[in-house]
mmCIF file as gemmi writes it, N, C-alpha and C atoms, coordinates in Angstrom:
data_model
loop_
_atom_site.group_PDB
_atom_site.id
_atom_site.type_symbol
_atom_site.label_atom_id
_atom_site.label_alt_id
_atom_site.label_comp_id
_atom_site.label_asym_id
_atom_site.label_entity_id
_atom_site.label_seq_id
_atom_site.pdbx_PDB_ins_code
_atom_site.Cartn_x
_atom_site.Cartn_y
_atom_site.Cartn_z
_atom_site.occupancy
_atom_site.B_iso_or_equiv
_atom_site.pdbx_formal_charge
_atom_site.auth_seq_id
_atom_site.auth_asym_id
_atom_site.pdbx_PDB_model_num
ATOM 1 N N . UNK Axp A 1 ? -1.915 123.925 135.798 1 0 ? 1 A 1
ATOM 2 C CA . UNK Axp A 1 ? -0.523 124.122 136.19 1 0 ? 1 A 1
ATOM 3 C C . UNK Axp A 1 ? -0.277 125.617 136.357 1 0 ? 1 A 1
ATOM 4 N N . UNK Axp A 2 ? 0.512 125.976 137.573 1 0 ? 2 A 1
ATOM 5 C CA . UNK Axp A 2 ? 0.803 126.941 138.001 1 0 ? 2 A 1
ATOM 6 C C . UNK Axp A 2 ? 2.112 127.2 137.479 1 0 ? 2 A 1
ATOM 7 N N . UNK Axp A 3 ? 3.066 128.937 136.733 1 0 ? 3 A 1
ATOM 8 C CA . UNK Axp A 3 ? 3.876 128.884 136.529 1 0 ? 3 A 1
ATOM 9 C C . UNK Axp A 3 ? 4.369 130.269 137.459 1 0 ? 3 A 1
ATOM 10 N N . UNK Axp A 4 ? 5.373 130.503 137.97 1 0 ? 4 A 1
ATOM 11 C CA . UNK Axp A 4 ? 5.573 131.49 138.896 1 0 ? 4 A 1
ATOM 12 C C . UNK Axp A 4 ? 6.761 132.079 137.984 1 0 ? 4 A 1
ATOM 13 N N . UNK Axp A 5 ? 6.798 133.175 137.548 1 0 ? 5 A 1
ATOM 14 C CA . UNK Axp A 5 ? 8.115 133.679 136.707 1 0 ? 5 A 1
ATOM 15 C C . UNK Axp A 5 ? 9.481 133.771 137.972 1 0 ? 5 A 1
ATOM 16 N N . UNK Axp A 6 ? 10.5 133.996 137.15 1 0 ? 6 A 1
ATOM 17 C CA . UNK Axp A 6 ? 11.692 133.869 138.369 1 0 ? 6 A 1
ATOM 18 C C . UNK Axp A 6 ? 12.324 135.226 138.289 1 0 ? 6 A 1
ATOM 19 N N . UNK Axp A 7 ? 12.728 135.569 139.012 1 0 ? 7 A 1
ATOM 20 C CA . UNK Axp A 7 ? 12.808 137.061 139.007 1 0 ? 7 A 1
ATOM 21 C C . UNK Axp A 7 ? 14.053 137.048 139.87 1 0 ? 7 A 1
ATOM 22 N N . UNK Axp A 8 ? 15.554 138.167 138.951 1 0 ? 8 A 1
ATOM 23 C CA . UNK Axp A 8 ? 17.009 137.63 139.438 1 0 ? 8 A 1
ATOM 24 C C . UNK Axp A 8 ? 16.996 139.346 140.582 1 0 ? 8 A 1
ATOM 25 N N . UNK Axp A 9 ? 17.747 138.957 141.689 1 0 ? 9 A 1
ATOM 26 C CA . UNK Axp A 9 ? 18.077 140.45 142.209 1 0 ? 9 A 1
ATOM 27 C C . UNK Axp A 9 ? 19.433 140.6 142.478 1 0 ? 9 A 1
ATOM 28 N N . UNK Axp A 10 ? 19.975 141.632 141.916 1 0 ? 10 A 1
ATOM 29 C CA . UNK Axp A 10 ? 21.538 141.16 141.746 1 0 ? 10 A 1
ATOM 30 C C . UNK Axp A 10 ? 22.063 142.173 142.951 1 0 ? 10 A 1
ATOM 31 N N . UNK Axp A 11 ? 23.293 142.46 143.697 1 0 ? 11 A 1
ATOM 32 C CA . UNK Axp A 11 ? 23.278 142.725 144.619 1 0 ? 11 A 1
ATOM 33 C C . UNK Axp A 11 ? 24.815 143.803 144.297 1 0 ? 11 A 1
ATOM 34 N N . UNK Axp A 12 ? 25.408 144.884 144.454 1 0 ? 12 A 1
ATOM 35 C CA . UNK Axp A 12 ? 26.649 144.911 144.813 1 0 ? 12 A 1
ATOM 36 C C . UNK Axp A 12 ? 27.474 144.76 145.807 1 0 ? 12 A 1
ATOM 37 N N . UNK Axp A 13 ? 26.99 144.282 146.653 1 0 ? 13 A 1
ATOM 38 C CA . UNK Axp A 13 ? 27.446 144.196 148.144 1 0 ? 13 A 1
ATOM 39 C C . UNK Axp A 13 ? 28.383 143.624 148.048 1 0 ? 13 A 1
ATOM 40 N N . UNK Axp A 14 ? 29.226 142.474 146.8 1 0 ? 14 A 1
ATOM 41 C CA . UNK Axp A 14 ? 30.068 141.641 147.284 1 0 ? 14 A 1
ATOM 42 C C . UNK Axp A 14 ? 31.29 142.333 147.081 1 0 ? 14 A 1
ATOM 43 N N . UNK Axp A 15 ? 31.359 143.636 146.28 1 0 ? 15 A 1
ATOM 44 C CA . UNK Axp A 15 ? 32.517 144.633 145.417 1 0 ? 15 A 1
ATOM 45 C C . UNK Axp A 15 ? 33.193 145.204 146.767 1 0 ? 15 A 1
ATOM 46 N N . UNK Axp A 16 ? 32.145 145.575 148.17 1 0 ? 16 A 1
ATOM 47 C CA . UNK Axp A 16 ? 32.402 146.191 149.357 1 0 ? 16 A 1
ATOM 48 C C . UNK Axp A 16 ? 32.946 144.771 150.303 1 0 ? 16 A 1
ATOM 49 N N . UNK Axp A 17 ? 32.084 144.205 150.412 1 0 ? 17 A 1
ATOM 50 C CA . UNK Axp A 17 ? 32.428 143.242 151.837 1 0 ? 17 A 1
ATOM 51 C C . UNK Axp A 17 ? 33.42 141.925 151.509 1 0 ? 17 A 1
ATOM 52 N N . UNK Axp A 18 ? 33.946 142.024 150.149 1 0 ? 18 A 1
ATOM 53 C CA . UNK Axp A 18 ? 34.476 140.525 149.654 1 0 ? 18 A 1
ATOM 54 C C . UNK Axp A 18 ? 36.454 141.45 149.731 1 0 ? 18 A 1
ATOM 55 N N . UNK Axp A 19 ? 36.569 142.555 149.711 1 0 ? 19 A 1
ATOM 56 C CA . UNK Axp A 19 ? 38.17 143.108 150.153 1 0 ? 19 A 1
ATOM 57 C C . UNK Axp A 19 ? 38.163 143.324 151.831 1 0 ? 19 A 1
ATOM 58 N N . UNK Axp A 20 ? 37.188 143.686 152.142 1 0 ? 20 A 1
ATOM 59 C CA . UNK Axp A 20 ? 36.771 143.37 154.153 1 0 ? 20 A 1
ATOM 60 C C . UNK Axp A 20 ? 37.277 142.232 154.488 1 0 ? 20 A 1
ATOM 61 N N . UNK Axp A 21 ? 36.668 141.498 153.746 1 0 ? 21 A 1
ATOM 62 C CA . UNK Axp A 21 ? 36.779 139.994 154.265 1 0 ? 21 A 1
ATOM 63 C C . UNK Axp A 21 ? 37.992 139.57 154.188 1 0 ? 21 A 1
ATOM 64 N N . UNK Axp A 22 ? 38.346 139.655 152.689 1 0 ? 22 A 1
ATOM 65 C CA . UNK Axp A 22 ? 40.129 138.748 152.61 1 0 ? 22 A 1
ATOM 66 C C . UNK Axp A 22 ? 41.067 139.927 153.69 1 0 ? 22 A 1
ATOM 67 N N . UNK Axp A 23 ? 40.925 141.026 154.003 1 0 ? 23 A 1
ATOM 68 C CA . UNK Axp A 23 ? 41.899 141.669 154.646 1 0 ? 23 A 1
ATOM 69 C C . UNK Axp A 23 ? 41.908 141.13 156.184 1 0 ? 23 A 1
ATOM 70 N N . UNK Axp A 24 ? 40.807 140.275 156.11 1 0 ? 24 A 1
ATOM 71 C CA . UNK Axp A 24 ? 40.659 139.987 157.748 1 0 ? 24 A 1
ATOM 72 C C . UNK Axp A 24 ? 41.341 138.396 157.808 1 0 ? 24 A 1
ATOM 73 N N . UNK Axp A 25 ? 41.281 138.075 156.677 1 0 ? 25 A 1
ATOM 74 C CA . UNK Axp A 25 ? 41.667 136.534 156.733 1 0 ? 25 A 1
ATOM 75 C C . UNK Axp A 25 ? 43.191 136.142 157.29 1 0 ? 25 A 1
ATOM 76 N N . UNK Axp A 26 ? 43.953 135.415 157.476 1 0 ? 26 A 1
ATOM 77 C CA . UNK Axp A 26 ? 45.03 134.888 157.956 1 0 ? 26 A 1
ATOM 78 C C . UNK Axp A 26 ? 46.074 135.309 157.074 1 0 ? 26 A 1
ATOM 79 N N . UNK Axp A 27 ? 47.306 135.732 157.439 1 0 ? 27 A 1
ATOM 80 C CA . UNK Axp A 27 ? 48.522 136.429 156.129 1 0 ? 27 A 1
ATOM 81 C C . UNK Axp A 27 ? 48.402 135.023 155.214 1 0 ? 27 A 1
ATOM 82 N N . UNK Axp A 28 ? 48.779 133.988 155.234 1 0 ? 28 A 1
ATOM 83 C CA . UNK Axp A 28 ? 48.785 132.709 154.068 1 0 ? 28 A 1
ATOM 84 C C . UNK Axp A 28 ? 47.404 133.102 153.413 1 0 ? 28 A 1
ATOM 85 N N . UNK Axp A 29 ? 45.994 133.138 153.673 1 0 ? 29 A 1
ATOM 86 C CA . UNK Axp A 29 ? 45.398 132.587 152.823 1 0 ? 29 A 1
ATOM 87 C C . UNK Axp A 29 ? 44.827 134.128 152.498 1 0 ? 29 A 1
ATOM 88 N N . UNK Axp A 30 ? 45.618 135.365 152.398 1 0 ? 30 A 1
ATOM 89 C CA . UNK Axp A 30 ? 45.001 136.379 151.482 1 0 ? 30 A 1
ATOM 90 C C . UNK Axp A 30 ? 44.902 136.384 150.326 1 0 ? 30 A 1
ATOM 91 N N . UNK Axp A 31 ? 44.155 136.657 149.236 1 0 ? 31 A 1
ATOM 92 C CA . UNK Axp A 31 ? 44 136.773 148.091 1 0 ? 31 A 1
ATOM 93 C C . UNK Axp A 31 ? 44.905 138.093 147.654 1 0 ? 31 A 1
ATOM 94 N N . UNK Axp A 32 ? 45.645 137.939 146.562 1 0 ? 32 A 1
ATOM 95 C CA . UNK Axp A 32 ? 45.629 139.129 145.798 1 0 ? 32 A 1
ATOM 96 C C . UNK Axp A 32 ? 44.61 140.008 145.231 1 0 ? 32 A 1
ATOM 97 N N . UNK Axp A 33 ? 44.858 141.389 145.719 1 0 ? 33 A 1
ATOM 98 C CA . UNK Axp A 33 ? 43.548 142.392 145.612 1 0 ? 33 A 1
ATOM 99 C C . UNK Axp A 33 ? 43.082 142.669 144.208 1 0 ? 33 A 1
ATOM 100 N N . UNK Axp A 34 ? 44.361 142.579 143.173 1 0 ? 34 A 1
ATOM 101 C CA . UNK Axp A 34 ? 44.286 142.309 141.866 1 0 ? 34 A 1
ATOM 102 C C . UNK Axp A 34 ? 43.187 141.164 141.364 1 0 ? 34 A 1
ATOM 103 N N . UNK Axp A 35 ? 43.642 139.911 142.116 1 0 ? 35 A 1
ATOM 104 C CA . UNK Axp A 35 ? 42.77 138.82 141.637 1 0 ? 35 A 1
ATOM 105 C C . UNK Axp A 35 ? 41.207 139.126 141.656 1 0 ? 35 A 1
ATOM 106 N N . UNK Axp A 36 ? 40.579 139.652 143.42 1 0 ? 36 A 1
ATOM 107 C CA . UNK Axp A 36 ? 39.389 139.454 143.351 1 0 ? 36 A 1
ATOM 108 C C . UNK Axp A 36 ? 38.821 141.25 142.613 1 0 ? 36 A 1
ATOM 109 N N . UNK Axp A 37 ? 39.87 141.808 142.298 1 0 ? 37 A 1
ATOM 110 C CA . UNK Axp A 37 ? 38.988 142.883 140.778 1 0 ? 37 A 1
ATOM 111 C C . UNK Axp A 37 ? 39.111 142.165 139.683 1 0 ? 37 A 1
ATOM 112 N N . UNK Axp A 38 ? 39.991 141.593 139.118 1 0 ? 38 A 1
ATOM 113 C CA . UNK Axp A 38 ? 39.879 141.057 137.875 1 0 ? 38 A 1
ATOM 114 C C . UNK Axp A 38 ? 38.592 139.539 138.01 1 0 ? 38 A 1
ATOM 115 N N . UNK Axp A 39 ? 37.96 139.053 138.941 1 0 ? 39 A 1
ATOM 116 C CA . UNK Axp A 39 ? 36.681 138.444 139.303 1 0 ? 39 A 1
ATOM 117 C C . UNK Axp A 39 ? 35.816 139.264 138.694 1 0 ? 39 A 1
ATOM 118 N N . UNK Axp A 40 ? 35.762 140.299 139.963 1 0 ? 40 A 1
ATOM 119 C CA . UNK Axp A 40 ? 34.308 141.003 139.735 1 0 ? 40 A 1
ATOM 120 C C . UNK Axp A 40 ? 34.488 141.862 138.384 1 0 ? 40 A 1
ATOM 121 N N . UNK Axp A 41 ? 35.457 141.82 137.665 1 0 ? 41 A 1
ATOM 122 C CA . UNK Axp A 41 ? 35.355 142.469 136.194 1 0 ? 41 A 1
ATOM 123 C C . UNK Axp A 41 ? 34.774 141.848 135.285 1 0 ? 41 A 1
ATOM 124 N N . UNK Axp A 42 ? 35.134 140.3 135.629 1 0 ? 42 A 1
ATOM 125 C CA . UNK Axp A 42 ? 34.423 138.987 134.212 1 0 ? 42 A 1
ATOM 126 C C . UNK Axp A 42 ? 33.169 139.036 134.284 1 0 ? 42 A 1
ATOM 127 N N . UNK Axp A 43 ? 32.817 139.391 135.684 1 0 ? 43 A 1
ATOM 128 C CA . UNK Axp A 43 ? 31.441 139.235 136.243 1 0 ? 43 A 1
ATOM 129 C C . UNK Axp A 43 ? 30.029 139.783 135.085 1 0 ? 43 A 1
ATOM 130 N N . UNK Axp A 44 ? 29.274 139.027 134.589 1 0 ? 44 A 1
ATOM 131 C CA . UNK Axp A 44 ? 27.856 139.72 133.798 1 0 ? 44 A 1
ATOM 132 C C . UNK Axp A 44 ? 26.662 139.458 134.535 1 0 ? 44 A 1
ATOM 133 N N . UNK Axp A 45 ? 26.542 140.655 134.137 1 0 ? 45 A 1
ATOM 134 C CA . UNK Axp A 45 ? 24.69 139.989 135.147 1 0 ? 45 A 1
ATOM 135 C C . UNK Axp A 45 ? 23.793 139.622 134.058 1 0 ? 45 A 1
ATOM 136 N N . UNK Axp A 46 ? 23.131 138.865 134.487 1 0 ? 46 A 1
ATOM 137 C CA . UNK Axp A 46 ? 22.167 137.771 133.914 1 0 ? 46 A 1
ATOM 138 C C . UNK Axp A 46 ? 21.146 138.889 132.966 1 0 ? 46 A 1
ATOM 139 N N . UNK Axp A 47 ? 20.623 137.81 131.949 1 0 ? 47 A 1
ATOM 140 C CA . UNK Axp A 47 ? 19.773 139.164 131.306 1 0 ? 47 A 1
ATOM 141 C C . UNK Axp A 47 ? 18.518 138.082 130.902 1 0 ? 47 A 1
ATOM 142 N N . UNK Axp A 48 ? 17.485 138.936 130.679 1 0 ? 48 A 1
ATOM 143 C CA . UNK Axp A 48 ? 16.113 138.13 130.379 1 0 ? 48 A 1
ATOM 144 C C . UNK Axp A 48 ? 16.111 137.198 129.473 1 0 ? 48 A 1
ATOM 145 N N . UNK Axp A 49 ? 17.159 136.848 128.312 1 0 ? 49 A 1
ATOM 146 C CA . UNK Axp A 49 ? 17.604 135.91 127.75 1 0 ? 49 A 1
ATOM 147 C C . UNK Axp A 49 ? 18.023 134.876 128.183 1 0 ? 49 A 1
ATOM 148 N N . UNK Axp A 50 ? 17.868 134.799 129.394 1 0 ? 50 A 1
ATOM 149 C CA . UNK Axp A 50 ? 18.415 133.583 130.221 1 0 ? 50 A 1
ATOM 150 C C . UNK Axp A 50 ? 17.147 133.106 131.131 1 0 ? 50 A 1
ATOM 151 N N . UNK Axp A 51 ? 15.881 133.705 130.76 1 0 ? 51 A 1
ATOM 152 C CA . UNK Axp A 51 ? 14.534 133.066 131.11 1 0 ? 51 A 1
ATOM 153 C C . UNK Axp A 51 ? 14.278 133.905 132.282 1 0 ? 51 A 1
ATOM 154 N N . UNK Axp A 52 ? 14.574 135.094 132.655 1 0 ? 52 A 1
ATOM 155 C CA . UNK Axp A 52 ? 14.458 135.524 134.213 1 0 ? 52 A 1
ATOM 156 C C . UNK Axp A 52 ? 13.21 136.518 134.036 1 0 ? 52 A 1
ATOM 157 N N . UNK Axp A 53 ? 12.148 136.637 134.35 1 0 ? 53 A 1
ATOM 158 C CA . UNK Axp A 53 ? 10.992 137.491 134.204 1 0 ? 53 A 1
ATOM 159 C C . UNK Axp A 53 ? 11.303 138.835 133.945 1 0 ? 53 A 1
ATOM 160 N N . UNK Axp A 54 ? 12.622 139.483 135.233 1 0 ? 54 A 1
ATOM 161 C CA . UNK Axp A 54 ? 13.048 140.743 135.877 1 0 ? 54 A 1
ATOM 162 C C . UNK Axp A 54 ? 14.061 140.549 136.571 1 0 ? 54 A 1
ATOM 163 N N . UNK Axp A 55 ? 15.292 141.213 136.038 1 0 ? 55 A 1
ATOM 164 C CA . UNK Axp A 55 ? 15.947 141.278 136.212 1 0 ? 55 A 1
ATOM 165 C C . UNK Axp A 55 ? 16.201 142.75 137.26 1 0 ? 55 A 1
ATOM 166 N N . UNK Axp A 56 ? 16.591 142.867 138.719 1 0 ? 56 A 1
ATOM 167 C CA . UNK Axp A 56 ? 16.308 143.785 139.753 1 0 ? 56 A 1
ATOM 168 C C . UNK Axp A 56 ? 18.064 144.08 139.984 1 0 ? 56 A 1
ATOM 169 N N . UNK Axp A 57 ? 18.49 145.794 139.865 1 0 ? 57 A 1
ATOM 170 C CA . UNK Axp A 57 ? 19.543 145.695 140.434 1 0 ? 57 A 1
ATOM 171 C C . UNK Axp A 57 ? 19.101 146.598 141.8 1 0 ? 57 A 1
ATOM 172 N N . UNK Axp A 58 ? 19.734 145.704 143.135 1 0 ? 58 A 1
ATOM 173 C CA . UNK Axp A 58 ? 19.754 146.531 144.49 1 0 ? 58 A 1
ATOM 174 C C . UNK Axp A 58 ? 21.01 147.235 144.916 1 0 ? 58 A 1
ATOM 175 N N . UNK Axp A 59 ? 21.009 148.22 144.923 1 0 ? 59 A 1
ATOM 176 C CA . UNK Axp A 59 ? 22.075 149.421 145.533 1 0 ? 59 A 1
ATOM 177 C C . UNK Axp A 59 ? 22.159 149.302 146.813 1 0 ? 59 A 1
């Protein structure tokens, strides 16, 4: 048996392109800009305690 470790790559891209996005969306379905920071604040990144070989952050 073959075991391949899993290896997480976490990204910030969504902190930039996720206020792009809702500003482009339709006036009804904008998000409050408050809401999606208080998201990416709860946000944890995964840690080797959660079985991940390597944990990779990409800039």
């Amino acid at each position: 048996m073959h075991i391949n470790p899993d290896h997480f790559l976490q990204t910030d891209t969504g902190r930039v392109v996720t206020p792009e996005r809702n500003r482009g969306r339709p006036p009804d379905e904008i998000v409050d800009e408050q809401a999606i920071r208080n998201v990416f604040a709860a946000m944890e990144p995964p840690g080797l305690d959660e079985g991940f070989a390597q944990v990779i952050e990409v800039a």
